[in-house]
CHARMM-style PDB file with segment names, atoms N, HN, CA, C and O in Angstrom:
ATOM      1  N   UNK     1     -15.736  -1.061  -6.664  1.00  0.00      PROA
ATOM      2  CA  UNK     1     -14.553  -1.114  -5.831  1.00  0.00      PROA
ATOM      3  C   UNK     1     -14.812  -2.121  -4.712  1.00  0.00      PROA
ATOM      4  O   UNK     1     -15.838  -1.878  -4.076  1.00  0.00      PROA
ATOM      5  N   UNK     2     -14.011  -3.369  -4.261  1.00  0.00      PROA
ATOM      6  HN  UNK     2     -13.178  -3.566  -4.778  1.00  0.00      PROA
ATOM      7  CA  UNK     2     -14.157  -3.967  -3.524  1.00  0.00      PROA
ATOM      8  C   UNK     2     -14.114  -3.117  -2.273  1.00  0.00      PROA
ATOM      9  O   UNK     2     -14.074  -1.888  -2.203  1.00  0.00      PROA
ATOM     10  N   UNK     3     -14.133  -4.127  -1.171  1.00  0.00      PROA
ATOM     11  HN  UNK     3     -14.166  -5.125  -1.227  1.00  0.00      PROA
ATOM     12  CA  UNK     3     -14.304  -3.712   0.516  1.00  0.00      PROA
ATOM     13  C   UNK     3     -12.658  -3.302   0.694  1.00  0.00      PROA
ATOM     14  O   UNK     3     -12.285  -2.194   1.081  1.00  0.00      PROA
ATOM     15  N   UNK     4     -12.073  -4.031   0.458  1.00  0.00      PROA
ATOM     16  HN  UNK     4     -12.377  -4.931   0.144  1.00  0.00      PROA
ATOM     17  CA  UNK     4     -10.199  -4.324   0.495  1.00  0.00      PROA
ATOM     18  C   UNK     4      -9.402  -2.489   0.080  1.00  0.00      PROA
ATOM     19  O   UNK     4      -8.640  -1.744   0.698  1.00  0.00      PROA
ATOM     20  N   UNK     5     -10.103  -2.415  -1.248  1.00  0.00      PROA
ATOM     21  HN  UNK     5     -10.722  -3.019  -1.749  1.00  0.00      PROA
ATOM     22  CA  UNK     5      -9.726  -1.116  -1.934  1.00  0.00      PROA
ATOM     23  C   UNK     5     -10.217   0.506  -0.674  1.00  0.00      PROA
ATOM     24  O   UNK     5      -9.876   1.688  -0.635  1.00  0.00      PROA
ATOM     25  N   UNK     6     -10.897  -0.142  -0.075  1.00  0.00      PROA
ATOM     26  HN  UNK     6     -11.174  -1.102  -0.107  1.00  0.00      PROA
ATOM     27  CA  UNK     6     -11.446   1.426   0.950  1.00  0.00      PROA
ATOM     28  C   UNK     6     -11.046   1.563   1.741  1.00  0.00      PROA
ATOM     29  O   UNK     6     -11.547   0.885   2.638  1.00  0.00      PROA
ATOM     30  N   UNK     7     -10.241   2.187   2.035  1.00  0.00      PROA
ATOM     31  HN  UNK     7      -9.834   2.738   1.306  1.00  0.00      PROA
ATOM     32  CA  UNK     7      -9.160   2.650   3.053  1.00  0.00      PROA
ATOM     33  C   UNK     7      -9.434   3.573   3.681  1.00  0.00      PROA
ATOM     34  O   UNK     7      -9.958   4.562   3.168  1.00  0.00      PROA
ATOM     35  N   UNK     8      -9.130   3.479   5.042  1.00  0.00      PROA
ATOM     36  HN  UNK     8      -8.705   2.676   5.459  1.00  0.00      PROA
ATOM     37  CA  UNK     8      -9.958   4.693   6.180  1.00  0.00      PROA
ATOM     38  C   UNK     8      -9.224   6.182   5.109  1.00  0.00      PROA
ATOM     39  O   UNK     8      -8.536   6.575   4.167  1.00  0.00      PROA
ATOM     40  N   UNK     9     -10.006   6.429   6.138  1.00  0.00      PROA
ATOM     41  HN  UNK     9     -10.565   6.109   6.903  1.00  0.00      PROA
ATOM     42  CA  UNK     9      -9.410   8.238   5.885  1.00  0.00      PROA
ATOM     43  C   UNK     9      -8.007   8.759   5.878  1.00  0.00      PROA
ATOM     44  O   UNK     9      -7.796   8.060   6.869  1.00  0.00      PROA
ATOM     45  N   UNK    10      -6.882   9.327   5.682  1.00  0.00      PROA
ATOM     46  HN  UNK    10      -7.054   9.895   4.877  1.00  0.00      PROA
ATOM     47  CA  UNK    10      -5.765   9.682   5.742  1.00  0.00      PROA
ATOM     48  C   UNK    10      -5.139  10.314   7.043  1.00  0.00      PROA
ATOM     49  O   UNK    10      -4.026  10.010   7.473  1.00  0.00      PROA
ATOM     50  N   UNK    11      -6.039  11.284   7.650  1.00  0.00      PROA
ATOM     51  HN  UNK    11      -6.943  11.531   7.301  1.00  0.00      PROA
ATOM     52  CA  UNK    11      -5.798  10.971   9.136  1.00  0.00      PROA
ATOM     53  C   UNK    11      -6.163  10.304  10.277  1.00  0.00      PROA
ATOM     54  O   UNK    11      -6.104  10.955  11.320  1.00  0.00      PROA
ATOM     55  N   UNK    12      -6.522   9.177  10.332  1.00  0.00      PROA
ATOM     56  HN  UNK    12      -6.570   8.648   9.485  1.00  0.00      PROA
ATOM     57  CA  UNK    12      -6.949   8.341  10.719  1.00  0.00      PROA
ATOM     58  C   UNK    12      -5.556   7.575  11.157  1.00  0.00      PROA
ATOM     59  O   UNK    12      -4.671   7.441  10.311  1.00  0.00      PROA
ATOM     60  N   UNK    13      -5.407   7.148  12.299  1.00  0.00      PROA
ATOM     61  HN  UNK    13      -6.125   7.256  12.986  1.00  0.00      PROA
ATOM     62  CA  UNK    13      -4.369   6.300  12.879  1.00  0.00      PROA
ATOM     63  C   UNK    13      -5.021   5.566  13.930  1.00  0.00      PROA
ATOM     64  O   UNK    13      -6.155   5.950  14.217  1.00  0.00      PROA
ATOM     65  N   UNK    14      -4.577   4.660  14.518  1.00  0.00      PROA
ATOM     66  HN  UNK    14      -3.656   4.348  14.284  1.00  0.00      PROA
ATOM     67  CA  UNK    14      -4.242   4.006  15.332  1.00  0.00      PROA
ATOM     68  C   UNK    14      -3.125   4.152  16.566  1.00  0.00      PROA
ATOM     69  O   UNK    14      -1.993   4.491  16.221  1.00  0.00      PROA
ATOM     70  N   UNK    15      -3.340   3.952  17.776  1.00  0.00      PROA
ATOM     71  HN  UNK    15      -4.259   3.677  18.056  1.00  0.00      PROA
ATOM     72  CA  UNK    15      -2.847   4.467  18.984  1.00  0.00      PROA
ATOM     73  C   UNK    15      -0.934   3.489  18.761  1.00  0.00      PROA
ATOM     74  O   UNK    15       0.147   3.927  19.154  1.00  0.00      PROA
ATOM     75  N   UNK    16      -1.147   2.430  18.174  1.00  0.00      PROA
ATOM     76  HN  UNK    16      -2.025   2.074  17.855  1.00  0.00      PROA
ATOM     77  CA  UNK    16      -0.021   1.801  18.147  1.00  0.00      PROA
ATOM     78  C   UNK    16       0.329   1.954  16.308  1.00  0.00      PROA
ATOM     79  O   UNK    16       1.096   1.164  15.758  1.00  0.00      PROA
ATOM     80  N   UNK    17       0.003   2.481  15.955  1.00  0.00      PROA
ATOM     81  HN  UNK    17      -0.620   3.123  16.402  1.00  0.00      PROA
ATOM     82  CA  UNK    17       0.462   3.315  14.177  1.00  0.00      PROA
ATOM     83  C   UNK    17       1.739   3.560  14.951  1.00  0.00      PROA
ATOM     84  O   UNK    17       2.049   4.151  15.985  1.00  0.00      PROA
ATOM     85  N   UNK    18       2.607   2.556  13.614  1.00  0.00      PROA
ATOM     86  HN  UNK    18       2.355   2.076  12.774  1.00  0.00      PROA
ATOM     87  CA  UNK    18       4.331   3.220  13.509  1.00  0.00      PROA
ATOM     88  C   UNK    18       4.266   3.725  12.278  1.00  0.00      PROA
ATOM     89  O   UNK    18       3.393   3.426  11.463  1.00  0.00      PROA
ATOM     90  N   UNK    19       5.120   4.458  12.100  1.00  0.00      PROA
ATOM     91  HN  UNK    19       5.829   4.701  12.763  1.00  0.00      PROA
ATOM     92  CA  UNK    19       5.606   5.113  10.809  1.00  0.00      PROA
ATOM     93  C   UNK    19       6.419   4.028  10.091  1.00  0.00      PROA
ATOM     94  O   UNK    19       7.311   3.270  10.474  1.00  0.00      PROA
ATOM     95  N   UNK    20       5.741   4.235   8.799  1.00  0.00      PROA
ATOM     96  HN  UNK    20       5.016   4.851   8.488  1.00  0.00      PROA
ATOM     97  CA  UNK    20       7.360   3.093   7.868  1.00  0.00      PROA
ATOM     98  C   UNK    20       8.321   4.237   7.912  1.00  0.00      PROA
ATOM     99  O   UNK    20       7.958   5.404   8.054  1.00  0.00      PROA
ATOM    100  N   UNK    21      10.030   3.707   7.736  1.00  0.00      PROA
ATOM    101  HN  UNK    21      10.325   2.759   7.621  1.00  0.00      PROA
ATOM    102  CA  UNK    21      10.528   4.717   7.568  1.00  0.00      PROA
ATOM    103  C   UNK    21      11.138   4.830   5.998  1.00  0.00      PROA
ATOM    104  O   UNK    21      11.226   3.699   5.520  1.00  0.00      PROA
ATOM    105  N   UNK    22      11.491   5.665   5.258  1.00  0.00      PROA
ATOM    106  HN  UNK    22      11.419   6.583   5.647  1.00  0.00      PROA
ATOM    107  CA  UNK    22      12.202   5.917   3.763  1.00  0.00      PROA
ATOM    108  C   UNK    22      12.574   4.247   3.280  1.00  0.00      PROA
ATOM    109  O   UNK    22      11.969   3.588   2.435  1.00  0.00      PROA
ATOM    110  N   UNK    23      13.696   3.846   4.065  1.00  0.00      PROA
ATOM    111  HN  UNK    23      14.188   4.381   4.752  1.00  0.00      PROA
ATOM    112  CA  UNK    23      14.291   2.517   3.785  1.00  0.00      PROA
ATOM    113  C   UNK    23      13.122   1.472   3.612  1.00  0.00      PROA
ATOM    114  O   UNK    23      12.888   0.757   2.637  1.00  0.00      PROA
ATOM    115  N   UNK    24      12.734   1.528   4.303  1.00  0.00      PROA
ATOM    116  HN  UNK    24      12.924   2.108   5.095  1.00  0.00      PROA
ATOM    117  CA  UNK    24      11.526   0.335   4.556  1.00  0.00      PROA
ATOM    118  C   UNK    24      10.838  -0.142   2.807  1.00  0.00      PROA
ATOM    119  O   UNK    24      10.552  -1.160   2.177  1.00  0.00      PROA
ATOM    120  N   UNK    25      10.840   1.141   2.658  1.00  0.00      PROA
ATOM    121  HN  UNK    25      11.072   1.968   3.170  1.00  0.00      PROA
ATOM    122  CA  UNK    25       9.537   1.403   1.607  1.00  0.00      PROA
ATOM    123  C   UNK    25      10.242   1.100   0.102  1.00  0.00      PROA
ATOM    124  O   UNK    25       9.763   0.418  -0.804  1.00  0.00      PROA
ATOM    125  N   UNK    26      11.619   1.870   0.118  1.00  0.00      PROA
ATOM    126  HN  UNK    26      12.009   2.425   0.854  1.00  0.00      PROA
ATOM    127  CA  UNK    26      12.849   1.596  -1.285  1.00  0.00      PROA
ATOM    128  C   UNK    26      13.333  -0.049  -0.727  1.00  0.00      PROA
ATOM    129  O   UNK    26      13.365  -0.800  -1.702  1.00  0.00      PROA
ATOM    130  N   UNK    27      13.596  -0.550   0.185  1.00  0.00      PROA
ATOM    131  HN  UNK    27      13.570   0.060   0.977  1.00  0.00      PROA
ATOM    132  CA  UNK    27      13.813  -1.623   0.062  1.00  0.00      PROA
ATOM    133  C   UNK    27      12.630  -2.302  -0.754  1.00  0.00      PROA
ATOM    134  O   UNK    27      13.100  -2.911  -1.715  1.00  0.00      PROA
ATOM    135  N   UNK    28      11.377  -2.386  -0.687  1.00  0.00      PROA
ATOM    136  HN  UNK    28      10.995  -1.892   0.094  1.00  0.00      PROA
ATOM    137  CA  UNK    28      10.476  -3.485  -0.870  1.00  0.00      PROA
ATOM    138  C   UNK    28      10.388  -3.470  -2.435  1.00  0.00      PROA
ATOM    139  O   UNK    28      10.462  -2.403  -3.045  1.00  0.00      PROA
ATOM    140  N   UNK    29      10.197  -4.923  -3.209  1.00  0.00      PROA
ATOM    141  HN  UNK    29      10.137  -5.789  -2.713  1.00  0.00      PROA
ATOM    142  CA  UNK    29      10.041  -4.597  -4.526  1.00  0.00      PROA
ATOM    143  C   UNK    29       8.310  -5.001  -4.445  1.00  0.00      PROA
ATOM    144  O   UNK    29       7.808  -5.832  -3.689  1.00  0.00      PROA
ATOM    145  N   UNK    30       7.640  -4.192  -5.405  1.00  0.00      PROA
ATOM    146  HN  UNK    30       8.049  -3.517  -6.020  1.00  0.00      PROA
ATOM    147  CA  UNK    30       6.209  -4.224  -6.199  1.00  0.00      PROA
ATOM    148  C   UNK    30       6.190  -4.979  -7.042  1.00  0.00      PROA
ATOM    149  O   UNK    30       7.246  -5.144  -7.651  1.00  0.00      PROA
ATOM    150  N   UNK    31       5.139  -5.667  -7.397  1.00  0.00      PROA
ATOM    151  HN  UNK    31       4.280  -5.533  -6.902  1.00  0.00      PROA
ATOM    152  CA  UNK    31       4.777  -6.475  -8.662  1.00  0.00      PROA
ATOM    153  C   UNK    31       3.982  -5.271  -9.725  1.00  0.00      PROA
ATOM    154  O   UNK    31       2.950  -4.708  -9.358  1.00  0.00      PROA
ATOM    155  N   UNK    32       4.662  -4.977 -11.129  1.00  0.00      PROA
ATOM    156  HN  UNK    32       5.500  -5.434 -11.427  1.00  0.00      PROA
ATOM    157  CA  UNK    32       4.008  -4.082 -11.445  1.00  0.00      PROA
ATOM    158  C   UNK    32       2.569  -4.930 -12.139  1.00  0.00      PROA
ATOM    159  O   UNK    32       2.348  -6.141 -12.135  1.00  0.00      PROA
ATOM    160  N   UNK    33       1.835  -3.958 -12.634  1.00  0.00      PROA
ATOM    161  HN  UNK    33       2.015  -2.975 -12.637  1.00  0.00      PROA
ATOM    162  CA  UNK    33       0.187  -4.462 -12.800  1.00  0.00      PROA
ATOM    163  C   UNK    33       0.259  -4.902 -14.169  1.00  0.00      PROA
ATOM    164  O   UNK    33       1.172  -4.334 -14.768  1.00  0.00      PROA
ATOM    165  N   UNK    34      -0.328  -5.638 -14.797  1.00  0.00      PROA
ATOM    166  HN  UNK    34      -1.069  -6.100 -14.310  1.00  0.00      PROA
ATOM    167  CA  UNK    34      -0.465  -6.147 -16.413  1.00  0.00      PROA
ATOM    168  C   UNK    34      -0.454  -5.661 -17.211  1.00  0.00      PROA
ATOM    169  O   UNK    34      -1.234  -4.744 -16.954  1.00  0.00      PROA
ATOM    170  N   UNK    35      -0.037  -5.480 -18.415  1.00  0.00      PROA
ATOM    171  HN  UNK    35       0.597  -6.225 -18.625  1.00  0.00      PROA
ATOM    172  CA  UNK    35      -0.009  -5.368 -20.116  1.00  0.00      PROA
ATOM    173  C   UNK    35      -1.297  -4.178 -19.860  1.00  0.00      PROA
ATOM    174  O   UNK    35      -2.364  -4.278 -19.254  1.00  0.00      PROA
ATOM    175  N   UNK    36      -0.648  -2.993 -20.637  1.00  0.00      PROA
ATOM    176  HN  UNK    36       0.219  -2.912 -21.130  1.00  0.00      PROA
ATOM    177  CA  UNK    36      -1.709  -1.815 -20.981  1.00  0.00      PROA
ATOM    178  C   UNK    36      -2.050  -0.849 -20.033  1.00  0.00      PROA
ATOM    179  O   UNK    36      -2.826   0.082 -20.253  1.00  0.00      PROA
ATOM    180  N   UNK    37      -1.166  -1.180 -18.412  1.00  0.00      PROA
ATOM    181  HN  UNK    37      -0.536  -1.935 -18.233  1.00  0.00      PROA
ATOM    182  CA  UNK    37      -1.768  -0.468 -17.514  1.00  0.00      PROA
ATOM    183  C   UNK    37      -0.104   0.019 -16.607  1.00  0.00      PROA
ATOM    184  O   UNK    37       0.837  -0.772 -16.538  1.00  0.00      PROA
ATOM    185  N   UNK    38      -0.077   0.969 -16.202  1.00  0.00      PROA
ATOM    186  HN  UNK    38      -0.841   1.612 -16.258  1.00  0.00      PROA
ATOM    187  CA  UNK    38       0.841   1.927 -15.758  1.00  0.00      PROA
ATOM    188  C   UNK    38       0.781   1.630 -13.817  1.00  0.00      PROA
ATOM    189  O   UNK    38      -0.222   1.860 -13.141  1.00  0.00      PROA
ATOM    190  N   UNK    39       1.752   1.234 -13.411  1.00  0.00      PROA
ATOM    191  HN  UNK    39       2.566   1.046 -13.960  1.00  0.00      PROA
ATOM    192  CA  UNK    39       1.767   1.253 -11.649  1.00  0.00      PROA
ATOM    193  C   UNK    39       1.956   0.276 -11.257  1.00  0.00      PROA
ATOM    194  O   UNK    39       2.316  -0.581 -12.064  1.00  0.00      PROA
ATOM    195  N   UNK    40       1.821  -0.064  -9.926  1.00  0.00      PROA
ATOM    196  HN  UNK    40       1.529   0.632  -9.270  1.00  0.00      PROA
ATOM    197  CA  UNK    40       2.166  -1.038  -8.433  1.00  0.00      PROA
ATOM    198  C   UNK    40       0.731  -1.758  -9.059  1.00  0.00      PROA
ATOM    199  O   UNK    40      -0.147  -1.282  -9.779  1.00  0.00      PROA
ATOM    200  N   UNK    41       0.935  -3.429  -8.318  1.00  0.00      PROA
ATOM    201  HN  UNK    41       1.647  -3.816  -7.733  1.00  0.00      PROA
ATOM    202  CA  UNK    41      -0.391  -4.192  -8.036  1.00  0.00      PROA
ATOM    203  C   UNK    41      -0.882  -3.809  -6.715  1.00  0.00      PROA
ATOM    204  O   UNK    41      -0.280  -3.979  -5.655  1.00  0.00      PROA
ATOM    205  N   UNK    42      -2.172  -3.213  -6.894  1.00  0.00      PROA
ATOM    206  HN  UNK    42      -2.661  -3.075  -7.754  1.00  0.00      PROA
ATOM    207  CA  UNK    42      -2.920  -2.240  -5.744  1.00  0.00      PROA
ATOM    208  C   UNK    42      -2.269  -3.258  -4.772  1.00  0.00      PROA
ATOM    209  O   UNK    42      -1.282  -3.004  -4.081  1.00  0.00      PROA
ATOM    210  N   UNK    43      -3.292  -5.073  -4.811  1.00  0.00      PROA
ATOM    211  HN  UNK    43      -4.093  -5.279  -5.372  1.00  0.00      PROA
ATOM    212  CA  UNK    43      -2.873  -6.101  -3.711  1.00  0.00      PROA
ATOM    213  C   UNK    43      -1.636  -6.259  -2.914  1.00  0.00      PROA
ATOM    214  O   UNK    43      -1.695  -6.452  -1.700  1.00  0.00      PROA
ATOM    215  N   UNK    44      -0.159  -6.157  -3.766  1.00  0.00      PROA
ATOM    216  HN  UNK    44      -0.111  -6.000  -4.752  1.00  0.00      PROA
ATOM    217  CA  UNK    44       0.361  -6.164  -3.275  1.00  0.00      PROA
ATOM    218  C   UNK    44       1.480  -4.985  -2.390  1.00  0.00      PROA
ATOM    219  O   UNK    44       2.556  -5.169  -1.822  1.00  0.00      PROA
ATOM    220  N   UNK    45       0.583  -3.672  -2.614  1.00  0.00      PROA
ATOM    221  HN  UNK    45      -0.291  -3.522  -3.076  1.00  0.00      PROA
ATOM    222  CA  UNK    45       0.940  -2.531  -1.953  1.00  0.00      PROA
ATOM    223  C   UNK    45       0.260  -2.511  -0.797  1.00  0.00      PROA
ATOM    224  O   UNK    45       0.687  -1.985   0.231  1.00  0.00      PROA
ATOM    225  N   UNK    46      -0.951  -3.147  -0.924  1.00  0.00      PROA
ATOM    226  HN  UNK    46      -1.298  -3.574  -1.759  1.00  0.00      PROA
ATOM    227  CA  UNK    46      -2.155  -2.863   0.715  1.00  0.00      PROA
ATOM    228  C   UNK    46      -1.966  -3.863   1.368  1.00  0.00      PROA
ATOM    229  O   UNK    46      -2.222  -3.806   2.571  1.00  0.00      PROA
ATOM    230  N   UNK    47      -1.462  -5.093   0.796  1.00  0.00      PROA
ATOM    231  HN  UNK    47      -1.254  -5.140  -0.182  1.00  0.00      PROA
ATOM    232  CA  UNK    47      -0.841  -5.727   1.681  1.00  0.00      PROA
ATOM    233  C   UNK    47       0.649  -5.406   2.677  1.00  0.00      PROA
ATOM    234  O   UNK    47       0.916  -5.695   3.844  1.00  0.00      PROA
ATOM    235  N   UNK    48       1.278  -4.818   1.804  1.00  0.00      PROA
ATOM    236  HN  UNK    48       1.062  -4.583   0.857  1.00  0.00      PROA
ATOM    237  CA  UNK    48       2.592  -4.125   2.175  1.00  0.00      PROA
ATOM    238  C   UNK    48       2.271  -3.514   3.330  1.00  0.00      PROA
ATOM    239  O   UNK    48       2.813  -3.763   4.406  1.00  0.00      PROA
ATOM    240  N   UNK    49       1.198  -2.525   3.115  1.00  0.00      PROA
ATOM    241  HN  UNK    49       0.758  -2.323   2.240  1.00  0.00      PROA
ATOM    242  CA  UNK    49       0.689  -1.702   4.235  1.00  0.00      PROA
ATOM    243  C   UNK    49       0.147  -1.834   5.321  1.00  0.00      PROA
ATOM    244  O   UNK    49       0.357  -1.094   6.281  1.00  0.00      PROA
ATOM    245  N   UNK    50      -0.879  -3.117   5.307  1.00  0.00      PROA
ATOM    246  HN  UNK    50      -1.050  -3.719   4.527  1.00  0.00      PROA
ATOM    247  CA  UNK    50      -1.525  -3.318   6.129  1.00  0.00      PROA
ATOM    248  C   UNK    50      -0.389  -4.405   7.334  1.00  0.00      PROA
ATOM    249  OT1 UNK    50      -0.840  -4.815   8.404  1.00  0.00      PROA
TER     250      UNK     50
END
């Protein structure tokens, strides 16, 4: 697993952490992942996020 893929802990925030809200998240489109494999491209979800 790269460095990129490890994501703090789940409660873990930041003093200036906003919330996405519902819209935010159904607006955005995903690139789904290649031939044989089921989901979002991790990259372009943690980018989304970060």
């Amino acid at each position: 697993m790269s460095v990129r893929n490890q994501r703090p802990a789940a409660n873990y925030r930041l003093s200036a952490y906003t919330s996405l809200l519902p819209w935010q998240v159904r607006e955005r489109l995903f690139n789904p992942v290649g031939l044989g494999r089921c989901g979002l491209e991790p990259a372009d979800v943690y980018d989304f996020l970060d």
